[in-house]
C-alpha positions as CSV (number, residue, x, y, z in Angstrom):
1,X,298.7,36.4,99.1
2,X,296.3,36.8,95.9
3,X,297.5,35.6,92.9
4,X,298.0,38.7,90.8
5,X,300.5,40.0,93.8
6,X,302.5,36.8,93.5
7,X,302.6,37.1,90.0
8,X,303.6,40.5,90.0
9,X,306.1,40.1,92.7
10,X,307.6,37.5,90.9
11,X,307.0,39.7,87.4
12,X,309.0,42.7,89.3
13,X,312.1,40.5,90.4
14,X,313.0,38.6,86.9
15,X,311.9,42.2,85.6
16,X,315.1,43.8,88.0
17,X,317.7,41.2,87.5
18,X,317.2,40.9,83.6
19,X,317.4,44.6,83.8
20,X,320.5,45.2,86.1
21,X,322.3,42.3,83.8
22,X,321.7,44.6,81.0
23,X,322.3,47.6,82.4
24,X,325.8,46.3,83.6
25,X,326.1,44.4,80.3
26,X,325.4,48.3,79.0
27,X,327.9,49.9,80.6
28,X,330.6,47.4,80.2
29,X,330.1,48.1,76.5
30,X,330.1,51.3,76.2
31,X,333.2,51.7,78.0
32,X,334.5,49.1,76.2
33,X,334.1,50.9,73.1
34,X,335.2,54.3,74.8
35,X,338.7,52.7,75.4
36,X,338.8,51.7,72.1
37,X,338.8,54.9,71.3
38,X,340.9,56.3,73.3
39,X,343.5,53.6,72.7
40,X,342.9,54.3,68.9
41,X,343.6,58.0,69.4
42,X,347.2,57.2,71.5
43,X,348.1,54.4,68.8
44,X,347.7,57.4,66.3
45,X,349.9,59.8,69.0
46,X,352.4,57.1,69.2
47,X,353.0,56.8,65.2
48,X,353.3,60.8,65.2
49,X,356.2,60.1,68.1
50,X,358.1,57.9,65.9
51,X,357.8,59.6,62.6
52,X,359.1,62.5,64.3
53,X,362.3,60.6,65.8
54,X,362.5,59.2,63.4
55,X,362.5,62.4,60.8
56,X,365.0,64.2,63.8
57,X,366.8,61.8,65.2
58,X,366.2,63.7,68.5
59,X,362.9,64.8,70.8
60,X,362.2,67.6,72.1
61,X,358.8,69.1,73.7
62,X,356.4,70.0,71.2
63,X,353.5,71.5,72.0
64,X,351.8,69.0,69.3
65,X,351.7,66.9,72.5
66,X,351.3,68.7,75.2
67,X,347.9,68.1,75.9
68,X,348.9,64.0,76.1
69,X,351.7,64.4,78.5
70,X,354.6,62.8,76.7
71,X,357.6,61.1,79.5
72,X,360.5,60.3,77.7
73,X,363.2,58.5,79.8
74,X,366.0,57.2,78.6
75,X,366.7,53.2,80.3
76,X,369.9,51.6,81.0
77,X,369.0,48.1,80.4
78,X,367.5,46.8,76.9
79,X,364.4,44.8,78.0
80,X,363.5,41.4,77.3
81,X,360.5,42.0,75.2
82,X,360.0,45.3,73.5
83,X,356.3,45.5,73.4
84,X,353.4,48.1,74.2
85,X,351.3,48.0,76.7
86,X,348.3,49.7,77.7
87,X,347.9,51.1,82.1
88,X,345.2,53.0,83.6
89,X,347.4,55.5,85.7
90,X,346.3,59.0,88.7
91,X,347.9,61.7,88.0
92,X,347.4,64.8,90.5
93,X,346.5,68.0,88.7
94,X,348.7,70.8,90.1
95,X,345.8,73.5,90.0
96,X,343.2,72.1,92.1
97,X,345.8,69.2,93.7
98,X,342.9,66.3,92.3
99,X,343.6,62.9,91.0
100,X,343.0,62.5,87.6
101,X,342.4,59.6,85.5
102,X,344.3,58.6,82.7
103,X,344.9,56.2,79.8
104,X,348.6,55.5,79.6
105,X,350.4,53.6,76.2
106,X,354.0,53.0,77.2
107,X,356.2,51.6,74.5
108,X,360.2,51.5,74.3
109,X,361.8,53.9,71.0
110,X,365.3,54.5,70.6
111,X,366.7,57.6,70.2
112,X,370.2,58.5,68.7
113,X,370.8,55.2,69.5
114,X,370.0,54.7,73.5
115,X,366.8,53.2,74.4
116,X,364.2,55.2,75.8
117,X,360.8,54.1,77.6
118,X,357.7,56.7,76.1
119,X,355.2,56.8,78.3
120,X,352.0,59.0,76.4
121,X,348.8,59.7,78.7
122,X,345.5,60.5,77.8
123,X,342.9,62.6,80.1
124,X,340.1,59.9,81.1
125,X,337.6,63.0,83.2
126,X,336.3,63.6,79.9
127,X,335.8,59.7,79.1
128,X,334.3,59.0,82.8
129,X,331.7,62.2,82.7
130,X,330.4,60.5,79.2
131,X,330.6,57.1,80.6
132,X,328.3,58.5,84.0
133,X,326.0,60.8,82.1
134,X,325.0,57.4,79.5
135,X,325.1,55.3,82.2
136,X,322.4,57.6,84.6
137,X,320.2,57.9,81.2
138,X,320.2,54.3,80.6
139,X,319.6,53.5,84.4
140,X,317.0,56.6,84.3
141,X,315.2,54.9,81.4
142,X,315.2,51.7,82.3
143,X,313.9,53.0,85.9
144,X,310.6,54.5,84.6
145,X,310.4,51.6,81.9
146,X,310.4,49.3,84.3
147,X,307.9,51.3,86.5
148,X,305.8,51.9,83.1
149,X,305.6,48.3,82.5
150,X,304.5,47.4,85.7
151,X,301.8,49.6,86.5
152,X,300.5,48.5,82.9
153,X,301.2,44.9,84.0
154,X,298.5,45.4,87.1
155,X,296.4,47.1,85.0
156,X,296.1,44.9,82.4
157,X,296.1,42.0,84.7
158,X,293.3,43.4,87.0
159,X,290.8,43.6,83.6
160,X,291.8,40.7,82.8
161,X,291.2,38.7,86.0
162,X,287.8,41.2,87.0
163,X,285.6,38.2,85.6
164,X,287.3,36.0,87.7
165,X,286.8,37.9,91.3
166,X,283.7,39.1,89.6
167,X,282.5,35.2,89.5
168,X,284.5,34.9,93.5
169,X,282.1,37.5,95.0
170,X,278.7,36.4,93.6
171,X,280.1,32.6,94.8
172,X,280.6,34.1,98.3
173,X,277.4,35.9,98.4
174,X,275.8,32.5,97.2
175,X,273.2,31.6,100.1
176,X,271.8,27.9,99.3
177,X,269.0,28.8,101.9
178,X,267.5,32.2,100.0
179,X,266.4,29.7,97.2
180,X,267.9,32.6,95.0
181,X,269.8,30.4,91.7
182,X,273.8,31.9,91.3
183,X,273.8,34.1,88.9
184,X,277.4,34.3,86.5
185,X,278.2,36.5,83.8
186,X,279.5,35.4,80.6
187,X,282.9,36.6,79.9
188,X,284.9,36.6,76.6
189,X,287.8,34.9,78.0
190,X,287.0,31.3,77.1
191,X,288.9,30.1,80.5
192,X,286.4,32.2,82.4
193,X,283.6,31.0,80.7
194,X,284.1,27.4,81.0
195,X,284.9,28.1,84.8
196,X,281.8,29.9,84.6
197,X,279.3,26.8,83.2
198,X,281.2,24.3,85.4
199,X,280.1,26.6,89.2
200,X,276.8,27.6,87.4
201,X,276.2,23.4,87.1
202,X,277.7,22.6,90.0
203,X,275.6,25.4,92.4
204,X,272.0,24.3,90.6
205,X,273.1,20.6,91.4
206,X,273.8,21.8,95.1
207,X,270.1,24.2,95.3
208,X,268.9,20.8,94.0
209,X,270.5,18.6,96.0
210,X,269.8,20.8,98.9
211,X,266.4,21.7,98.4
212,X,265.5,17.8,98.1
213,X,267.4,16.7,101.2
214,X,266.1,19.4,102.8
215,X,262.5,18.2,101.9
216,X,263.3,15.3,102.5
217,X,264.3,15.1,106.1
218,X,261.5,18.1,107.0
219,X,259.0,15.0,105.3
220,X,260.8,12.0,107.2
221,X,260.4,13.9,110.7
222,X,257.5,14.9,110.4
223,X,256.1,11.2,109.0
224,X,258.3,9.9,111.9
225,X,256.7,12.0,114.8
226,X,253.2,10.9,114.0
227,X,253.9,7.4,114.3
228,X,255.9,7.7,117.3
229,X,253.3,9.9,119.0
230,X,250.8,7.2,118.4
231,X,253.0,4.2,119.7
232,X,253.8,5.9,123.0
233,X,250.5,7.1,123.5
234,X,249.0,3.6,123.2
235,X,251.8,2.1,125.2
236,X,250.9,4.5,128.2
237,X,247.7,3.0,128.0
238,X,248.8,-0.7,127.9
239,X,251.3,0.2,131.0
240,X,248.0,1.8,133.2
241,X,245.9,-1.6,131.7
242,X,245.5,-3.9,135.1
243,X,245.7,-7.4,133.3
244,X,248.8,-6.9,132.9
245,X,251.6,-9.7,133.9
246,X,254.6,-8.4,135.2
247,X,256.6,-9.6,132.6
248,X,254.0,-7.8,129.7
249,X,254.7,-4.9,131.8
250,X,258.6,-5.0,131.5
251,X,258.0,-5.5,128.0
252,X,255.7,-2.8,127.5
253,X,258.5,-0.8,129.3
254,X,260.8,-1.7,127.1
255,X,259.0,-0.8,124.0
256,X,258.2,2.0,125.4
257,X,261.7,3.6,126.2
258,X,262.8,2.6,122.7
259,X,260.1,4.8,121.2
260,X,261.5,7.6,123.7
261,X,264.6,6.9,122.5
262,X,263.7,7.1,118.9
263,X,261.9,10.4,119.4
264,X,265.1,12.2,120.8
265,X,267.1,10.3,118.3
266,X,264.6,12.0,115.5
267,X,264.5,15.8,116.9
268,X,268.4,15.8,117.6
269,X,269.5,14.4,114.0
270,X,266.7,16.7,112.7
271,X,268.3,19.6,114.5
272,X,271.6,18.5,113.5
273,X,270.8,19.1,109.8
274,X,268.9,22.2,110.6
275,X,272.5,23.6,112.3
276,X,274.3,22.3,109.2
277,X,272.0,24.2,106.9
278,X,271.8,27.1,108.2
279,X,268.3,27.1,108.9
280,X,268.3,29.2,111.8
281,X,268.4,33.1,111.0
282,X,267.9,35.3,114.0
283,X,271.3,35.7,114.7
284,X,271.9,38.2,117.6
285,X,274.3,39.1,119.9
286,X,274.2,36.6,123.0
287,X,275.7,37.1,126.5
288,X,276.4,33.5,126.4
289,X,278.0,33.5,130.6
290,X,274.9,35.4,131.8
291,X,273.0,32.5,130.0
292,X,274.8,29.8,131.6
293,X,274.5,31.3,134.8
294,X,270.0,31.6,134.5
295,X,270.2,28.0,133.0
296,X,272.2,26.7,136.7
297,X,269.5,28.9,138.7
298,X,267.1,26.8,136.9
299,X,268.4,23.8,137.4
300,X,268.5,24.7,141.4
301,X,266.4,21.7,142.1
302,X,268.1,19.0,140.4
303,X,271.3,20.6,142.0
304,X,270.1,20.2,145.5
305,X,268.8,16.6,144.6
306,X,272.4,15.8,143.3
307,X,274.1,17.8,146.5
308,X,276.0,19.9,143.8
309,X,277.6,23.1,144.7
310,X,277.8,26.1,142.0
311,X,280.8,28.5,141.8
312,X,280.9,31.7,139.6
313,X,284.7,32.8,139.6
314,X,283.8,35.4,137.2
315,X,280.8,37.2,135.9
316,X,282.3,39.1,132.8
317,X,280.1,39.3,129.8
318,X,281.2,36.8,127.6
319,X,278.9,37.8,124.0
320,X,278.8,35.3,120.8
321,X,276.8,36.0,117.7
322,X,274.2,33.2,117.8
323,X,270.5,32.5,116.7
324,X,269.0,32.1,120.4
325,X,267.1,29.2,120.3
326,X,270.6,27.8,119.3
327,X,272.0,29.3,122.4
328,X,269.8,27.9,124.9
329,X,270.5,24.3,123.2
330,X,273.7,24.9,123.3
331,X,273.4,26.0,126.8
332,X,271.2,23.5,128.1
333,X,273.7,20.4,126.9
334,X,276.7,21.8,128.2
335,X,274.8,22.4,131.6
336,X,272.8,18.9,131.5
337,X,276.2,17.5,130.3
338,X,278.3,18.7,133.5
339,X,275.3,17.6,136.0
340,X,274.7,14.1,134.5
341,X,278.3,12.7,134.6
342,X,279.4,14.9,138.2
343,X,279.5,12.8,141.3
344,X,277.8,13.3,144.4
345,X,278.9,15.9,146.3
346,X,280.3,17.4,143.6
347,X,280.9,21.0,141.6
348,X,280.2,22.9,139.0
349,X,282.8,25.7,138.1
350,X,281.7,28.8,135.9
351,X,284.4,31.4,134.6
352,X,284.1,33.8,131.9
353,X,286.0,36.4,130.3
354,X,285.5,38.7,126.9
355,X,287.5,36.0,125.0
356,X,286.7,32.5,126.5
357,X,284.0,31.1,129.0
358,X,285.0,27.7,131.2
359,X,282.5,25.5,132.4
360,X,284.2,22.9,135.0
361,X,282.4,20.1,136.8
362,X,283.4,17.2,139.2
363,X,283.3,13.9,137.5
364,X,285.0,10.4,137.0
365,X,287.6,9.6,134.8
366,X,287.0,9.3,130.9
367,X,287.8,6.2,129.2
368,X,287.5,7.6,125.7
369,X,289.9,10.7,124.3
370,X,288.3,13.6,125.2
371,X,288.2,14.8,121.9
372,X,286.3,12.0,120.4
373,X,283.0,12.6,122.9
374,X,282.1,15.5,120.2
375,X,281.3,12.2,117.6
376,X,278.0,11.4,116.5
377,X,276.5,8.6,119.0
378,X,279.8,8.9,121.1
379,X,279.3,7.9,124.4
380,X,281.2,7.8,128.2
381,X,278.7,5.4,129.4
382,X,276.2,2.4,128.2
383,X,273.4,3.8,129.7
384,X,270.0,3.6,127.3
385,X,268.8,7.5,128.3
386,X,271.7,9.0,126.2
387,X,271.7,8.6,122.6
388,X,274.8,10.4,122.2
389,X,274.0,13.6,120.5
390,X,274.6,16.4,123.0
391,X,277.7,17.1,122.7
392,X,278.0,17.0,118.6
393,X,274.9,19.0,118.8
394,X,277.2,21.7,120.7
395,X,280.2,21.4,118.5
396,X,277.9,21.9,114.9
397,X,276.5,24.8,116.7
398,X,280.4,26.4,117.5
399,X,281.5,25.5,114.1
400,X,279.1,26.7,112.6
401,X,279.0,29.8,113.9
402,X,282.6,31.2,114.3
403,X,282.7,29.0,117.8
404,X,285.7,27.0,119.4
405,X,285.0,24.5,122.3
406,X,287.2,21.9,123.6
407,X,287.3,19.8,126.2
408,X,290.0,19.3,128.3
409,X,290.5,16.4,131.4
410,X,293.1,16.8,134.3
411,X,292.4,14.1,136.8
412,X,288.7,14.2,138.0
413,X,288.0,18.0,136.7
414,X,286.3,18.0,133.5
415,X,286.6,21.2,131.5
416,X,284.8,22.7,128.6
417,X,286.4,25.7,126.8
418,X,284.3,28.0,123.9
419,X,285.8,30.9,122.8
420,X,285.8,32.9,119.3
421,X,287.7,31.9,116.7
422,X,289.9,33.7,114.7
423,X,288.1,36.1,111.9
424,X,289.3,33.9,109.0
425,X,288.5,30.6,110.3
426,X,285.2,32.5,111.4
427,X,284.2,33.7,107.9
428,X,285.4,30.4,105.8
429,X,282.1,28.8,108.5
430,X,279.6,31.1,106.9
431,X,280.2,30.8,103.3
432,X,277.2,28.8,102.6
């Protein structure tokens, strides 16, 4: 959720509850102060009751109070406590046979010397209809307040914070490998600004950083290869020398692997840092199965050598966006990986569909984690011809880009699993 929705959202719900709290608080008050008056008005009617018993010594109707619907009925018992009282009372109206609400005073008045219980009412419709018609108003203009106040909140909050996903998209956009410097604007919010200065150092510290290691190991392998070049080729020529002991020769032999050994060990870190950097930029769709599938045709020979069988379950397209030399590595590890540690006799399993392409093979059992064979100079066995770079060579390339593979082991059938990650893991792997 972006940050502006959550603070919105948030904005919206304290705005609601503070605004139904008043609202209630609202109404509660003004029908407070409604039946204040209406008590008011039937204090006054009751005074004009007394004075008049009190001036006649007798009650009769008046029309003076027909409107409040004086009850006068005379009680046989002298309460306790003479006291008023006030009682929200239904009365049915005998034209169109509806309830209607009143306010009822009842107080106790003797007259010509018997007690009597006065019950005066007051019509409430009135009362209510005010009461509704303030209460909609308020709640109406609260309503588009509230409304007003919050489209100017997003408004005034999407200004304010443009600099911000202003300074987001050029950093997403950033490509350390166009050699292009970021670029920020300078905004007049100071917070911006000082967020600003710190990516703008940060990203020329990076291009720096970057471009020297980059220099760097381009310098150190190609330094490295010349060297190497030269020791191998003059240890070929001490190996084919005749005066030779046997023990010079095992030496030689010696010597001479190591260099090997150094030379792969140069071009796969090499490549390694190449993956990491993003140095490769044909990207292009890839059938990646149909790949596999040439790369086992043209390892037909070392098959038959190895009395390995090949078994294509499935032959639908499985397509990755990949630079191709990238795919063919990838390929050709996966492929060399599966043929080197099978077993005589053995198989190798293809399967592939839209979403996921399995590569199974015949093989011993591991005593490492699965999981931990995609380490650096990881390796099954101790043998000197692996320097332990295949497989992280194949896990840069997946992560890099917008790959999964795992590697799975159930008894003696190894399985490797790639398949497309999800499109947000996928796009967090290419902001450079």
């Amino acid at each position: 959720m972006k940050l502006l929705a959550k603070t919105n959202r948030i904005y919206l719900t304290f705005s609601l509850v503070i605004y139904l709290l008043t609202a209630l608080a609202f109404y509660q008050i003004v029908r407070l102060l409604i039946y204040d008056e209406v008590e008011s008005r039937l204090q006054v009617e009751r005074r004009d009751f007394q004075a008049y018993v009190r001036a006649h010594n007798t009650w009769s109707s008046s029309p003076y109070f027909v409107e409040n619907k004086i009850d006068v009925v005379p009680i046989s018992d002298r309460p306790k406590q003479i006291r008023e009282f006030f009682t929200d009372t239904l009365i049915r109206n005998r034209y169109d046979d509806e309830l209607i609400p009143f306010r009822q005073l009842t107080f106790y008045e003797p007259i010509q010397g018997r007690m009597h219980r006065v019950s005066i009412r007051k019509s409430l419709i009135q009362t209510y209809r005010l009461i509704e018609a303030v209460t909609f108003t308020m709640a109406t203009f609260l309503g588009l307040l509230l409304l007003g106040t919050f489209w100017f909140q997003g408004k005034l909050s999407g200004r304010l914070w443009h600099p911000f996903y202003d300074t987001l998209s050029r950093i997403k956009n950033f490509d350390l490998n166009s050699g292009s410097p970021l670029q920020l604007s300078k905004p007049e919010i100071t917070e911006f600004y000082s967020l600003n200065e710190v990516l703008q150092k940060m990203a020329d510290k990076m291009q720096h950083d970057y471009k020297s290691l980059k220099e760097f190991t381009e310098n150190a392998s190609h330094e490295m290869q010349t060297p190497l070049a030269l020791i191998n080729a003059k240890v070929e020529q001490l190996i084919q020398s005749e005066q030779l002991t046997e023990a010079q020769t095992n030496w030689i032999e010696t010597i001479y692997e190591a260099s090997r050994r150094i030379v792969r060990l140069n071009q796969g870190l090499l490549l390694l840092a190449k993956i990491e950097n993003h140095q490769f930029q044909d990207v292009q769709r890839v059938n990646l199965s149909q790949l596999f599938m040439e790369k086992l045709q043209d390892m037909e020979e070392v098959l038959t050598f190895k009395e390995l069988s090949i078994h294509v379950h499935q032959s639908i397209s499985f397509e990755v966006i990949l630079p191709v030399a990238l795919a063919d590595i990838l390929v050709t590890n996966l492929v060399n990986n599966a043929i080197k540690h099978n077993q005589p006799g053995g198989s190798i399993e293809l399967d592939s569909t839209k979403e996921r392409l399995y590569l199974r093979n015949t093989g011993g059992p591991l005593i490492s984690a699965p999981e931990r064979l995609f380490e650096r100079f990881k390796k099954e066995g101790t043998g000197t011809d692996s320097i332990g770079l295949g497989l992280s060579i194949v896990k840069q390339i997946c992560d890099s880009y917008g790959l999964d593979v795992t590697y799975h082991v159930n008894q003696e059938r190894h399985q490797f699993c790639i398949s497309q990650m999800p499109v947000d893991n996928a796009d967090d792997n290419f902001v450079s």
